[in-house]
PLY file of the C-alpha trace (Angstrom):
ply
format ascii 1.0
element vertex 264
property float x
property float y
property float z
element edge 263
property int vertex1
property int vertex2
end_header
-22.25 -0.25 -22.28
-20.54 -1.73 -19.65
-16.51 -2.50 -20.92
-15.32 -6.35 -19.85
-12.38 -6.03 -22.04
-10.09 -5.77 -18.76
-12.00 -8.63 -17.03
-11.04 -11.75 -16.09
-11.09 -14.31 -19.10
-12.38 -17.88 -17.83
-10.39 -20.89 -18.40
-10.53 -23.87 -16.56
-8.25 -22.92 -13.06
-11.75 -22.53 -10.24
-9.82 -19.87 -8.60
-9.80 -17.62 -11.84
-13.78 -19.03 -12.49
-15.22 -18.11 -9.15
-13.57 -14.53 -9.74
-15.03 -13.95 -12.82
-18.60 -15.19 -11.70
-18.33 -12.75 -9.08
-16.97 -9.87 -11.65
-19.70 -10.84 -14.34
-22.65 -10.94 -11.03
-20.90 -7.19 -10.49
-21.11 -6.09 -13.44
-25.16 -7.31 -14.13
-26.08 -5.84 -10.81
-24.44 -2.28 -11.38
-26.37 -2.63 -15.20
-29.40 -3.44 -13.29
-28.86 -0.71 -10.80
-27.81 2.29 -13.63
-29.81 5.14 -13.90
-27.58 5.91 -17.09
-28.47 2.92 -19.66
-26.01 4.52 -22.12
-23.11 5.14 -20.10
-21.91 2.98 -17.37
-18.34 3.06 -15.95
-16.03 0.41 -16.85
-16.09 -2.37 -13.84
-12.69 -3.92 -13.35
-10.79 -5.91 -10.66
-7.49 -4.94 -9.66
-4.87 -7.70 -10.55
-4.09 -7.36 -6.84
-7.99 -8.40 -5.70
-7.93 -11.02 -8.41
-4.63 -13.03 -6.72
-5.96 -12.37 -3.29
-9.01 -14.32 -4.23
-6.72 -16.95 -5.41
-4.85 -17.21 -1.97
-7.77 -16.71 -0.43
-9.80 -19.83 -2.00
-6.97 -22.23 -1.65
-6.63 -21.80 2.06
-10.90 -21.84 2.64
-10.51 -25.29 0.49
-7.78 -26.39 2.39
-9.92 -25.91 6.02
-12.82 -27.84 4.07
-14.90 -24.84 3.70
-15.13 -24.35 0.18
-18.98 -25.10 -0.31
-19.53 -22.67 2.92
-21.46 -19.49 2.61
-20.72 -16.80 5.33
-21.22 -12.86 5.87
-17.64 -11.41 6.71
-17.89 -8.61 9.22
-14.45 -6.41 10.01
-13.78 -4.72 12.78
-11.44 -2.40 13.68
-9.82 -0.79 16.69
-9.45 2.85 16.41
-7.77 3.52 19.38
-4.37 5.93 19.53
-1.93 3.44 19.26
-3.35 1.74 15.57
-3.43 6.14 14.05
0.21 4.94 12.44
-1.34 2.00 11.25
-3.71 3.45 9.37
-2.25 6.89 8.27
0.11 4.94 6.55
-1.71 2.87 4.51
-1.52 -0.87 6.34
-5.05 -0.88 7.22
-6.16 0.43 3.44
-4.10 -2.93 2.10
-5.44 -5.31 5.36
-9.30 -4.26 4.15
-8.07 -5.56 0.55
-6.32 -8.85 2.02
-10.36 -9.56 3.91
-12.11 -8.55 0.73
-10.07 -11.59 -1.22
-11.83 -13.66 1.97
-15.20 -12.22 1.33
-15.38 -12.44 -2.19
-15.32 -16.16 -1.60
-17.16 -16.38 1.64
-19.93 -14.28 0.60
-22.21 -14.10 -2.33
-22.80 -10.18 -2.41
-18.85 -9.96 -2.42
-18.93 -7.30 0.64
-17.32 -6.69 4.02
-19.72 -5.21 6.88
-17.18 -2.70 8.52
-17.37 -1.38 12.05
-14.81 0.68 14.10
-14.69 0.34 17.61
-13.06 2.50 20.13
-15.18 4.35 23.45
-18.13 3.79 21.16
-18.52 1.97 18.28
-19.46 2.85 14.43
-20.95 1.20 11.47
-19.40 1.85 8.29
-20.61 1.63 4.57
-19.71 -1.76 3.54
-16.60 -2.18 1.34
-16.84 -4.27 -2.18
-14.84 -3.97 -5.27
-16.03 -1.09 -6.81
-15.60 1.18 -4.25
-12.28 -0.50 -2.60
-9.85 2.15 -3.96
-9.23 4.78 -1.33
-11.32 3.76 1.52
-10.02 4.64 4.36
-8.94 7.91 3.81
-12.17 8.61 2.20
-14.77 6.97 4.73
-11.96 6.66 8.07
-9.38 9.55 8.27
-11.89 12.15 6.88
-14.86 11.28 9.79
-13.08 9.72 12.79
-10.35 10.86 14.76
-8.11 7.51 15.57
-7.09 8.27 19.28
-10.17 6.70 21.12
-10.07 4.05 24.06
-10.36 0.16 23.86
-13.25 -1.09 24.54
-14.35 -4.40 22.65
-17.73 -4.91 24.26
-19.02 -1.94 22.02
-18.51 -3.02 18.62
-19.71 -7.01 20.24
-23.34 -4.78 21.34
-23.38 -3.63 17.39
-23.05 -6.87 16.47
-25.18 -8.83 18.68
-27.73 -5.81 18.09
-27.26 -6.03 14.17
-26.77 -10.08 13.86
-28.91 -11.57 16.95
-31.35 -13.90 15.51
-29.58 -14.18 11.94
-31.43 -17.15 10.43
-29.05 -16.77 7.31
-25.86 -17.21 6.66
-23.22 -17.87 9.67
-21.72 -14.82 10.44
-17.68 -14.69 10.03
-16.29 -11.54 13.13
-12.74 -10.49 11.92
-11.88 -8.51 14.99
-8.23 -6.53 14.58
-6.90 -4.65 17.92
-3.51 -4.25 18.71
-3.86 -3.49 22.62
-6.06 -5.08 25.81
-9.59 -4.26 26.53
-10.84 -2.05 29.64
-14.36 -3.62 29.62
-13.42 -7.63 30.36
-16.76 -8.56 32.23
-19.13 -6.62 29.29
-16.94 -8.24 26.64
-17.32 -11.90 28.23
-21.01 -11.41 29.16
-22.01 -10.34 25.50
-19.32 -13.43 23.99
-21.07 -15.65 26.18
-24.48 -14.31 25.21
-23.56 -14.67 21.67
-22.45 -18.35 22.08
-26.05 -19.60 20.95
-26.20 -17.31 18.10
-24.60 -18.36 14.45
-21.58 -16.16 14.72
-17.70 -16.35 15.10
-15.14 -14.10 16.65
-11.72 -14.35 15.41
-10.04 -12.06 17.18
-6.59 -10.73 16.29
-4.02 -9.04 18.31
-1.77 -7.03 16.30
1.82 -5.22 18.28
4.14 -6.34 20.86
1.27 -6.59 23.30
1.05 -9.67 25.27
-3.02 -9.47 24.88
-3.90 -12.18 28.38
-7.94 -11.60 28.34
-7.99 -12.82 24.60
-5.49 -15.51 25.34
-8.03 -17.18 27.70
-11.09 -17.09 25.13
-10.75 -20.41 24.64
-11.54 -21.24 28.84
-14.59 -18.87 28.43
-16.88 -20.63 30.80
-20.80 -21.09 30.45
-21.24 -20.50 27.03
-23.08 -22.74 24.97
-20.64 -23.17 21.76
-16.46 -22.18 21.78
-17.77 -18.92 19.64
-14.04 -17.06 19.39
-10.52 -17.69 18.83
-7.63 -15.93 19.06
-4.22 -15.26 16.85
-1.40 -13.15 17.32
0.29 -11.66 14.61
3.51 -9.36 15.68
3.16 -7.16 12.01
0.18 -7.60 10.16
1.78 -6.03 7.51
4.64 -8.31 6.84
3.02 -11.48 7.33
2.06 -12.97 3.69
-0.97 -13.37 2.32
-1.75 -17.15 2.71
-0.71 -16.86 6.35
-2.31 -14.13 6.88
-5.64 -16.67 5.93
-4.89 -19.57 7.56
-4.16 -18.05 10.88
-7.80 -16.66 10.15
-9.39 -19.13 9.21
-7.71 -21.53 11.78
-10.38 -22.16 14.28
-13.33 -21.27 12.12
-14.02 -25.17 10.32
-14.36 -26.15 14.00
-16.82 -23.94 14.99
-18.84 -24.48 11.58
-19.13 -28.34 12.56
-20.08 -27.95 16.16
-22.72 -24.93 15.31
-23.97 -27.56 12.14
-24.39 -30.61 14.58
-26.17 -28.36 17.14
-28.96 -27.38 14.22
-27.48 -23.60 14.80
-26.51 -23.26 10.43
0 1
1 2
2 3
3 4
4 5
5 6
6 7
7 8
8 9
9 10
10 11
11 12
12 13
13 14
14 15
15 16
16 17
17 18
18 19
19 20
20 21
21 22
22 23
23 24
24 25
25 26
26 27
27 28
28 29
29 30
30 31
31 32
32 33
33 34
34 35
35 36
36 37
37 38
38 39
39 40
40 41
41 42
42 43
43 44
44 45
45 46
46 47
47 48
48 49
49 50
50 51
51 52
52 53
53 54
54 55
55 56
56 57
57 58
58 59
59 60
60 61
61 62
62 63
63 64
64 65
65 66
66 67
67 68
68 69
69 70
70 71
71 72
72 73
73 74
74 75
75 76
76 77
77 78
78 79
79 80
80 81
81 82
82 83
83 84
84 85
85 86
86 87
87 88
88 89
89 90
90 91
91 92
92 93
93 94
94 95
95 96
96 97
97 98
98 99
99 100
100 101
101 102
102 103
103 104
104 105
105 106
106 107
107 108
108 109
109 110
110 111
111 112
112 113
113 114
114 115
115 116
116 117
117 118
118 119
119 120
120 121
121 122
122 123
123 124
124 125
125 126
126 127
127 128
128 129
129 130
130 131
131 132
132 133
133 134
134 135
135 136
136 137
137 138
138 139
139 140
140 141
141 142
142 143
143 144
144 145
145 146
146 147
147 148
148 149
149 150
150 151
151 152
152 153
153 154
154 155
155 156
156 157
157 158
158 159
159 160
160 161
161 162
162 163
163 164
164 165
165 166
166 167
167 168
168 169
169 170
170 171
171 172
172 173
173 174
174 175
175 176
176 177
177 178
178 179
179 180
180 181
181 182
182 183
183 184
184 185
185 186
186 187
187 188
188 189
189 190
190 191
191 192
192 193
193 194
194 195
195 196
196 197
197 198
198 199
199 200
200 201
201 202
202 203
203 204
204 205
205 206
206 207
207 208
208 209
209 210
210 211
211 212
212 213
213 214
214 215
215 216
216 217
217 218
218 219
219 220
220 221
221 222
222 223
223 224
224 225
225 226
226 227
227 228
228 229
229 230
230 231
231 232
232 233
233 234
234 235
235 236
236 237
237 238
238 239
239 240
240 241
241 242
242 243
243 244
244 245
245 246
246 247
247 248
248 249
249 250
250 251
251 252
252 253
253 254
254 255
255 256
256 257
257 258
258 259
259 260
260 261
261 262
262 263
């Protein structure tokens, strides 16, 4: 029997109601899903999830998008320079701060990962219930973080994976903290992906200065402004509703021009 007794209790604040939908939709789909009918594990949100989903809602109503559905893909760079960043545990709490985002954004409450360094990698995606952990578990143990930067392989994953998505708009969190090598593959396949119902948010982390993703925004020949751009000096300093609204920034924008063009 599945335990609620550490869920969240509903009362009438939609922050702490759209948490609990999504914990009480958890908890019927792992029921559903149980190969053990008398003894399922106890499914509980960490208090931390709970008020990221708080900050998280307030800033997607405040951009106007709380009645929007999207899928919330992650990607991160795994070259040398970010092996601090995730050895010591600000990537593990970054994934969290993107879950609060998805849980809203997304009905199945999940985050498509992908790393991206010489090549790229598809990850398991990361919900609640299996949040705790993850990347020492499904990052440090399988890939080495010391690889080159190249964007335009984790944009081929996506186009490859997402080309021709005729559901939900498709929300690219894309984290690197240094400049690419591959400028004309990355602006051929942004450009490419300009008619297809996705955003790029990309986000410099560092001291870098980052002047190819500075000039997204003057991409020629594409048929929608597809990507923005944010830099953030410490990702791991920077609260929690910032953290959102410099995400979340450019993204309204993009939802209007793709829903006037018939693209979502």
């Amino acid at each position: 029997m599945i335990d609620l007794s550490r869920n969240i209790k509903k009362n009438t604040n939609k922050n702490d109601e759209i948490v609990e939908e999504y914990t009480i939709d958890l908890v019927k789909r792992n029921t559903k899903n149980s190969t053990n009918k008398t003894a399922s594990a106890p499914i509980t949100l960490k208090k931390s999830i709970v008020d990221l989903t708080k900050k998280a809602k307030a800033e997607i109503d405040k951009q106007g998008l709380g009645t929007t559905k999207s899928q919330v893909v992650l990607v991160l760079d795994i070259s040398k320079s970010m092996n601090r960043l995730f050895k010591s545990g600000v990537m593990q709490e970054l994934i969290e701060r993107i879950l609060g985002l998805a849980i809203n954004f997304d009905d199945d409450g999940c985050i498509d990962l992908m790393l991206f360094g010489t090549r790229a990698y598809q990850l398991p995606n990361v919900s609640v219930d299996d949040l705790d952990c993850y990347v020492e578990r499904e990052i440090l143990a399988n890939y080495s973080i010391i690889e080159a930067t190249r964007y335009a392989t984790a944009l081929e994953m996506i186009k490859n994976k997402y080309q021709g998505n005729s559901a939900e708009p498709v929300f690219v969190i894309f984290i690197t903290d240094g400049n690419n090598s591959d400028k004309k593959e990355s602006t051929d396949l942004i450009t490419n992906l300009s008619k297809e119902s996705i955003f790029f948010q990309f986000i410099g982390i560092g001291k870098e200065s980052f002047p190819y993703l500075m000039k997204l925004d003057d991409l020629p020949n594409r048929y929608l402004d597809n990507a923005g751009f944010a830099h953030i000096n410490d990702i791991a300093s920077i609260d929690d509703s910032a953290l959102y609204s410099r995400l979340l920034n450019e993204y309204p924008d993009w939802i209007k021009s793709a829903s006037e063009k018939g693209m979502i």
